[in-house]
C-alpha positions as CSV (number, residue, x, y, z in Angstrom):
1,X,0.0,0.0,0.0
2,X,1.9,3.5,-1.0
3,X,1.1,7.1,0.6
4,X,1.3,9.6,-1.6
5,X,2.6,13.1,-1.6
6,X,0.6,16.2,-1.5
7,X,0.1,17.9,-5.5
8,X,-1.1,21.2,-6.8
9,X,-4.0,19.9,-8.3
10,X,-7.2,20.1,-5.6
11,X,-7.2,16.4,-4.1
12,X,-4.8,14.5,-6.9
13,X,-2.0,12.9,-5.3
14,X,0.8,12.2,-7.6
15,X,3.9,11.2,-5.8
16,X,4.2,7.5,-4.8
17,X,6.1,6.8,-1.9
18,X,7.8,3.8,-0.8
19,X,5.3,1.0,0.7
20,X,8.5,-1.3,2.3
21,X,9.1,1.0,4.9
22,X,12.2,-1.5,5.6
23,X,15.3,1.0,5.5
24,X,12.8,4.4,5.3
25,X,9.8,4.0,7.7
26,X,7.2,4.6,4.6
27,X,7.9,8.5,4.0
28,X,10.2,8.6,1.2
29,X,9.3,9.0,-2.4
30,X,9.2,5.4,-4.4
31,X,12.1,5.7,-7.0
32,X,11.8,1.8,-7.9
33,X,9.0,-0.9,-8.5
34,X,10.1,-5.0,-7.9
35,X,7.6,-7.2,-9.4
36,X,8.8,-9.9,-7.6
37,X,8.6,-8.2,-4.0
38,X,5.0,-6.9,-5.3
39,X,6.1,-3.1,-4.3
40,X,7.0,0.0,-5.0
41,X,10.6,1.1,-3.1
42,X,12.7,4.1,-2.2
43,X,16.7,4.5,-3.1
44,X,17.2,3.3,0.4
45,X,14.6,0.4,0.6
46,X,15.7,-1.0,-3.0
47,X,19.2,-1.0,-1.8
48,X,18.9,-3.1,1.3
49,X,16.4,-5.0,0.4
50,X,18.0,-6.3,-2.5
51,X,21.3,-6.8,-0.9
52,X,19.9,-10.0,0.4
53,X,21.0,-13.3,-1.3
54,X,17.8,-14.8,-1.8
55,X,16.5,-10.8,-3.6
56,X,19.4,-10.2,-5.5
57,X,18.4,-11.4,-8.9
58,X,15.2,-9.3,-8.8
59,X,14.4,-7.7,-11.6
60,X,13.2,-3.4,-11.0
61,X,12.5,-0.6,-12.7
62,X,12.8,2.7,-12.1
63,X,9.8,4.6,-12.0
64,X,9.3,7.7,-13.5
65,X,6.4,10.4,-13.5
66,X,3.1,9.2,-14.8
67,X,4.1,5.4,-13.4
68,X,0.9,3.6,-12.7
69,X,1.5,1.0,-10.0
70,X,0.0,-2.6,-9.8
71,X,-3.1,-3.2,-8.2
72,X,-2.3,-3.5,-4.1
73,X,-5.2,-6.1,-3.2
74,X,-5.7,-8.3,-6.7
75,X,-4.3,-11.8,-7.1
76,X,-4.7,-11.3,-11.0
77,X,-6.7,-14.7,-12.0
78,X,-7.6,-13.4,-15.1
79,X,-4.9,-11.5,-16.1
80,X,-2.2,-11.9,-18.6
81,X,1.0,-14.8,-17.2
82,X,3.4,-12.1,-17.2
83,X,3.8,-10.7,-13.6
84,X,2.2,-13.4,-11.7
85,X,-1.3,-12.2,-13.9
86,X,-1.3,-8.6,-11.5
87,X,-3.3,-5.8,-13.1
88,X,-2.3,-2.2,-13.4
89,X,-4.4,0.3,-10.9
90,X,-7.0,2.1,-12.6
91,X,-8.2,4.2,-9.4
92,X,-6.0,5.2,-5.9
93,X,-8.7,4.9,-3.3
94,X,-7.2,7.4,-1.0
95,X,-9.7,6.3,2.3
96,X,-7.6,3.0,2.2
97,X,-4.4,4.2,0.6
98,X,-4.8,1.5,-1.4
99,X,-4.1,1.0,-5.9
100,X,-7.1,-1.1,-7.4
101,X,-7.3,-2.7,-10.7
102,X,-11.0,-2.1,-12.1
103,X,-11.9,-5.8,-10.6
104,X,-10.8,-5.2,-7.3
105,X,-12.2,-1.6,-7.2
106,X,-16.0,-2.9,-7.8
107,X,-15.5,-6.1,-5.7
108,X,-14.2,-4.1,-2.6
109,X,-15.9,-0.7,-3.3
110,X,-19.2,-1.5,-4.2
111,X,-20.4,-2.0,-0.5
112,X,-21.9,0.4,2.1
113,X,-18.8,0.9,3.7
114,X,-16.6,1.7,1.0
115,X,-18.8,3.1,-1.7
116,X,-18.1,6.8,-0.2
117,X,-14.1,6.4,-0.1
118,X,-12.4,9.3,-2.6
119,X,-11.2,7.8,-5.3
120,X,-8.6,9.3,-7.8
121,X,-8.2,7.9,-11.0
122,X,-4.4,7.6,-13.0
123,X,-4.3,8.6,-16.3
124,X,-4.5,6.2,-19.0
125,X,-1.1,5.5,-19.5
126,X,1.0,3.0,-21.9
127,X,1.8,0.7,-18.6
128,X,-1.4,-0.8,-18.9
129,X,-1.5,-1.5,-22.8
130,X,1.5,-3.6,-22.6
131,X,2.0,-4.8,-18.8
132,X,5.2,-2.6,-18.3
133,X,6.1,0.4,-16.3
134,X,6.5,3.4,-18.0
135,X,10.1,4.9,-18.7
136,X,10.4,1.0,-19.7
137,X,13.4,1.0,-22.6
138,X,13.5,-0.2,-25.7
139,X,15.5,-3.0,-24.7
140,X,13.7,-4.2,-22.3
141,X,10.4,-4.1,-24.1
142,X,11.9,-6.7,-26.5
143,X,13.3,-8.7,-23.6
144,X,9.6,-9.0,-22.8
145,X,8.4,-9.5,-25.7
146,X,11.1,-12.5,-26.8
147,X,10.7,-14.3,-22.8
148,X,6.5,-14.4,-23.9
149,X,7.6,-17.4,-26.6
150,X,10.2,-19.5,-24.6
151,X,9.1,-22.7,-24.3
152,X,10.5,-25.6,-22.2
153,X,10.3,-29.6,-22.0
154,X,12.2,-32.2,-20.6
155,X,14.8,-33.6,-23.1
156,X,16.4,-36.1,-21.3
157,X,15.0,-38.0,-18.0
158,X,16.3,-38.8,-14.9
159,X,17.6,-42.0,-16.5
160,X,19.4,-40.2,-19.2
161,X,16.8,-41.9,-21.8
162,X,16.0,-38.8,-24.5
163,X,12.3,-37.8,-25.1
164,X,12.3,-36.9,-28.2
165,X,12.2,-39.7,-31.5
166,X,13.2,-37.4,-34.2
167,X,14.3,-33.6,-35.2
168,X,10.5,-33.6,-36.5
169,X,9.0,-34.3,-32.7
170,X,11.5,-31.9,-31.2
171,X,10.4,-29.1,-33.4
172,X,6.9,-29.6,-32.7
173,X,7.7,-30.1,-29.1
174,X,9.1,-26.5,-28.9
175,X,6.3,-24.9,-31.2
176,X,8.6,-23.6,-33.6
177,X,8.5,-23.5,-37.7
178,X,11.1,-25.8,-38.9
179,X,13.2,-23.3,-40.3
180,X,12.9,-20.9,-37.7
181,X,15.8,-20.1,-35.8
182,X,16.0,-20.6,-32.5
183,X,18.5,-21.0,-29.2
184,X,18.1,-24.2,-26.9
185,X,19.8,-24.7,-24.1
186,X,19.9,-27.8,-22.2
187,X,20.9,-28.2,-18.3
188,X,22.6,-31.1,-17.1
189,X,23.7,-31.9,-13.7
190,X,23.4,-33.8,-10.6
């Protein structure tokens, strides 16, 4: 759940701040967003977390202005594979200081309770037309776009038997034209 900073505009809050509160307490400005933490991070925060064996490899971004963050509460059922399925926000509700995806938003708004909470809608922005955060570069858009078509089997088994009978099995095994190129990488080990 991020805060956000006061704005000029009459009741729109545009800064994000940091909703780890590990190395900050929660009251600095959110510079980074980790997918795989599920959260957006200050300079500090990003920086010790991440230290951590186990969080190192996490892939960020930094976030820039106009960044719409992922939905705080959804579990993204329906949603695309990439990012564990997690919907952009549509909406801040600021009575909960939470982000909602449009799903989430009716599902937890719609009562009694909630249906009076301000809520202040982000811009329609090119996050949520392609799943990534804006200031994304061009590289890492087609990182994205190349990790949607791997595809993976088992070649050999445990009792070093191969699976496959032929090249023409193994091509349709990996989805691929037969004169596509392609890179395949096998792991063996104990």
């Amino acid at each position: 759940m991020s805060a956000q900073g006061p704005s000029s505009e009459k009741g729109v809050n545009t800064a994000l701040v940091c909703q780890e509160s590990y190395a900050c307490g929660g009251s600095e400005e959110a510079l980074f967003e980790c997918d795989e933490c599920g959260s957006l991070q200050c300079v500090r925060c990003e920086q010790e977390l991440h230290r951590q064996e186990r969080l190192k490899n996490h892939e960020r971004i930094r976030i820039g202005p106009g960044h719409v963050p992922f939905c705080d509460t959804c579990k993204g059922g329906t949603g695309s594979p990439r990012n564990g399925g997690r919907q952009r926000a549509v909406v801040r509700c600021q009575g909960c200081k939470t982000n909602l995806c449009l799903d989430c938003q009716k599902r937890s708004h719609s009562g009694v309770n909630k249906r009076k909470h301000p809520l202040t809608p982000y811009p329609p922005c090119q996050a949520r037309e392609t799943g990534l955060g804006v200031g994304v570069d061009d590289t890492e858009v087609q990182k994205a776009k190349l990790l949607e078509k791997v595809c993976s089997f088992l070649l050999v088994d445990e009792n070093e038997e191969i699976q496959v009978k032929d090249e023409d099995e193994f091509v349709k095994k990996l989805d691929c034209k037969p004169d596509e190129l392609l890179k395949v990488v096998s792991i063996f080990g104990n």
